[in-house]
C-alpha positions, -999 to 999 in steps of 0.1 A, spaced: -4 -320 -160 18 -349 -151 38 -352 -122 71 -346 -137 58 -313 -153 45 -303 -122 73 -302 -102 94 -284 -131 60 -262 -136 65 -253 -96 103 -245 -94 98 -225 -124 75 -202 -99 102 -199 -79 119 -167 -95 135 -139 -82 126 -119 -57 118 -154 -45 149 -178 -37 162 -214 -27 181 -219 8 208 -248 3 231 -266 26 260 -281 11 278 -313 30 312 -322 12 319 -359 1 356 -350 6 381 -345 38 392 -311 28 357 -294 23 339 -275 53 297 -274 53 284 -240 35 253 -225 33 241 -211 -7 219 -186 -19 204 -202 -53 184 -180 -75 172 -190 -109 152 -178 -138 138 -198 -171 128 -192 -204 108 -224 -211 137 -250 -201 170 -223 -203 181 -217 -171 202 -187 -157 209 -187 -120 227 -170 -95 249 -187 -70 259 -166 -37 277 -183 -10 301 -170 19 330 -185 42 340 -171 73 383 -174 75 397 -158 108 367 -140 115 365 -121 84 334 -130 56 341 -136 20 314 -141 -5 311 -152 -36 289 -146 -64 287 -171 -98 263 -168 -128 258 -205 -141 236 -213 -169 220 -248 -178 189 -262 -184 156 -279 -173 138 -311 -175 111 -335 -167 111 -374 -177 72 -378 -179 77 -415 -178 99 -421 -149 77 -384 -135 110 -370 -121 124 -340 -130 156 -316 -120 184 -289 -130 213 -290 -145 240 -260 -138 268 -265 -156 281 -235 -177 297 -206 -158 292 -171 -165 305 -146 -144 320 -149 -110 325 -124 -81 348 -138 -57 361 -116 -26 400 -123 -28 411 -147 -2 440 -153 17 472 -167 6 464 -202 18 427 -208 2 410 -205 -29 377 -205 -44 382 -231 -71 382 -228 -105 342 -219 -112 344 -234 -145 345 -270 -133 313 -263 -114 286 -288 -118 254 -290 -102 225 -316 -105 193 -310 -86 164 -332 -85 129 -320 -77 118 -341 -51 86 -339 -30 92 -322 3 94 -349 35 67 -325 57 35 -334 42 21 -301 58 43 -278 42 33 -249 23 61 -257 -3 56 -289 -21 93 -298 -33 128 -296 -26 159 -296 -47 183 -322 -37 211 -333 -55 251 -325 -59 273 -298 -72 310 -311 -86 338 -289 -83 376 -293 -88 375 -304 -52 350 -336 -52 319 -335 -44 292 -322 -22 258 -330 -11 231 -302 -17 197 -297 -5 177 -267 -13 142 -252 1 120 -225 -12 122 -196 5 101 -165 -5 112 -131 -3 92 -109 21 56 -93 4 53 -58 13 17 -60 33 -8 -49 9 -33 -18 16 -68 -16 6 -75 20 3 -114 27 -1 -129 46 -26 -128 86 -21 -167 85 -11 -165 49 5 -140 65 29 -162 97 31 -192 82 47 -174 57 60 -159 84 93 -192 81 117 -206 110 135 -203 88 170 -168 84 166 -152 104 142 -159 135 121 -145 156 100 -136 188 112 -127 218 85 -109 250 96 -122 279 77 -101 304 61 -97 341 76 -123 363 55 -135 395 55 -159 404 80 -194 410 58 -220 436 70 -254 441 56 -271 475 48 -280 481 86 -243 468 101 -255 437 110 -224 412 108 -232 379 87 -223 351 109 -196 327 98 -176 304 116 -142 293 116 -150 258 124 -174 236 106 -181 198 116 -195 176 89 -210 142 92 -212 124 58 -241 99 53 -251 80 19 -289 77 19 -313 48 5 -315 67 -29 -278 66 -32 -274 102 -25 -247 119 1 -263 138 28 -238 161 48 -247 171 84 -229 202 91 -230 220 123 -210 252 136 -209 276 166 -198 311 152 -188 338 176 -201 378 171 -199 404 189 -192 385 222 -221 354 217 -216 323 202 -247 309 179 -257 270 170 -261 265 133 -271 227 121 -285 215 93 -282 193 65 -277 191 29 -276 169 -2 -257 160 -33 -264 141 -64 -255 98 -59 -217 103 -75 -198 75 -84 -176 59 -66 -142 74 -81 -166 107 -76 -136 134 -57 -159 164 -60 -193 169 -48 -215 200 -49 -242 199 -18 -275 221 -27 -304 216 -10 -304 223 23 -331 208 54 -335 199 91 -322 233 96 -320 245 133 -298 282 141 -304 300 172 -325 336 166 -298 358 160 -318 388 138 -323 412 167 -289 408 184 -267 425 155 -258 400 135 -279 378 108 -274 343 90 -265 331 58 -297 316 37 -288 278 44 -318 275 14 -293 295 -8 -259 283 1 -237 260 -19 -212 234 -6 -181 223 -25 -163 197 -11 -132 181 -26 -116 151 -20 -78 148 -17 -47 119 -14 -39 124 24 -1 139 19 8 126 53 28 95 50 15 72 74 -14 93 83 -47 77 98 -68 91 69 -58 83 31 -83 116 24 -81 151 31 -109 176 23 -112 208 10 -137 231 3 -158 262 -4 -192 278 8 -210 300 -13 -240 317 2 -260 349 4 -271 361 41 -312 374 47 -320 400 72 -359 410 77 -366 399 39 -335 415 27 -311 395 4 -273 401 7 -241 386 -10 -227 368 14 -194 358 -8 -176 327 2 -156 307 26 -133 281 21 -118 259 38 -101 224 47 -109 190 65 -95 164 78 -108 137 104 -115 145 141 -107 115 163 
């Protein structure tokens, strides 16, 4: 690309949202400095733009607000290249008082040449400078690129990414279980069952999820320790459902005497779900929630246990 059609090539990027800043110095004794708002968008060397300006009389703001249309062009061999604005579409013009006047919009001209900015370390590489005619005389224009603000872009990991990505040594997730029927087996012992449940995700070498979920459920006036561990399938990445079977590392405090008995970690299923935080503004983009199916042993007895459910979120 030459340099002619690079410089058209760049103010063609220019496009709205995106904007030029212009300062306009008059050539005639009547005419007062204004600042312009110069917005423009081509198809191929068609150009509409959009012309807002505003002058302050007595303390009071009056804008204006012109469509012009015109066109674009590069000489390859002189490798210049500007706008021309000189068809007028419509006009918005804030009424002014009885001793000014906008001028008549349809004897607007301008001519802007693309010229390499004077700050060889700027970020923007030309500048429109050039003149705009009016029934007036003339002014002097120069223009820079100004882009509208980006709105800062968020990189929200993947549901498991984020899953494993909460650490046991500093956060966790914690999941509230749901009220539930108290469950007794055959001789009135009471199943145990939490209502908290603290879960530590962790992706292993084989690409598998281990869970690490510990608890402290209360029964008839004790509290017991329950921790161990448990494994699902390597999901996919876009995975928001995984089902945790098998179960190790298992530790629970003896609880078979005392009136009460445990679930069969061996038995138990975990479902866990994961869910768009609906917290704006929240620390987590994921939620979790879940289920626990299990059956509860007693002395070499099996018993339904049923199943809990419950939801997570992170524990700072």
């Amino acid at each position: 690309m030459v340099e002619a059609q690079r410089r058209l090539s760049y103010v063609k990027t220019i496009k709205p949202p995106d904007r030029w800043l212009c300062k306009s110095t008059p050539r005639y004794a009547t005419g007062v400095p204004m600042d312009y708002v110069l917005s423009m968008n081509f198809n191929f060397t068609d150009v509409a733009a959009r012309i807002q300006s505003a002058a302050e009389l007595e303390g009071k703001i009056y804008q204006s607000n012109i469509i012009m249309y015109g066109t674009g062009s590069a000489n390859i061999l002189k490798g210049t290249a500007k706008v021309v604005l000189n068809r007028a579409g419509e006009a918005q013009l804030d009424p002014l008082p009885s001793y000014a006047e906008w001028g008549d919009v349809s004897k607007d001209a301008y001519e802007l040449s693309i010229v390499p900015s004077a700050n060889p370390k700027s970020d923007k590489p030309y500048n429109l400078v050039g003149t705009r005619t009016s029934e007036f005389g003339i002014e002097d224009i120069s223009c820079i690129a100004f882009p509208a603000p980006r709105p800062a872009v968020v990189s929200i990991p993947s549901p498991v990414d984020y899953l494993v990505s909460v650490k046991a040594n500093q956060d966790h997730w914690r999941c509230d279980v749901d009220p539930a029927p108290v469950v007794k087996d055959s001789d009135g012992r009471i199943l145990l069952r939490p209502d908290v449940y603290h879960i530590n995700f962790r992706r292993l070498k084989s690409g598998q999820i281990a869970a690490d979920i510990w608890s402290r459920p209360k029964a008839l006036g004790s509290s017991y320790l329950s921790k161990f561990s448990k494994v699902a399938e390597s999901p996919r990445e876009d995975t928001t459902r995984l089902t945790f079977k098998a179960a190790y590392n298992i530790e629970r405090d003896a609880a078979g005497p005392l009136g009460v008995f445990w679930s069969d970690p061996f038995s138990e299923v975990f479902q866990i779900n994961i869910k768009p935080n609906p917290r704006a503004n929240a620390k987590s983009p994921y939620v979790l929630t879940g289920a626990a199916q299990y059956e509860g042993q007693t002395w070499g007895k099996t018993h339904k246990g049923g199943e809990t459910t419950f939801s997570c979120s992170v524990d700072e």
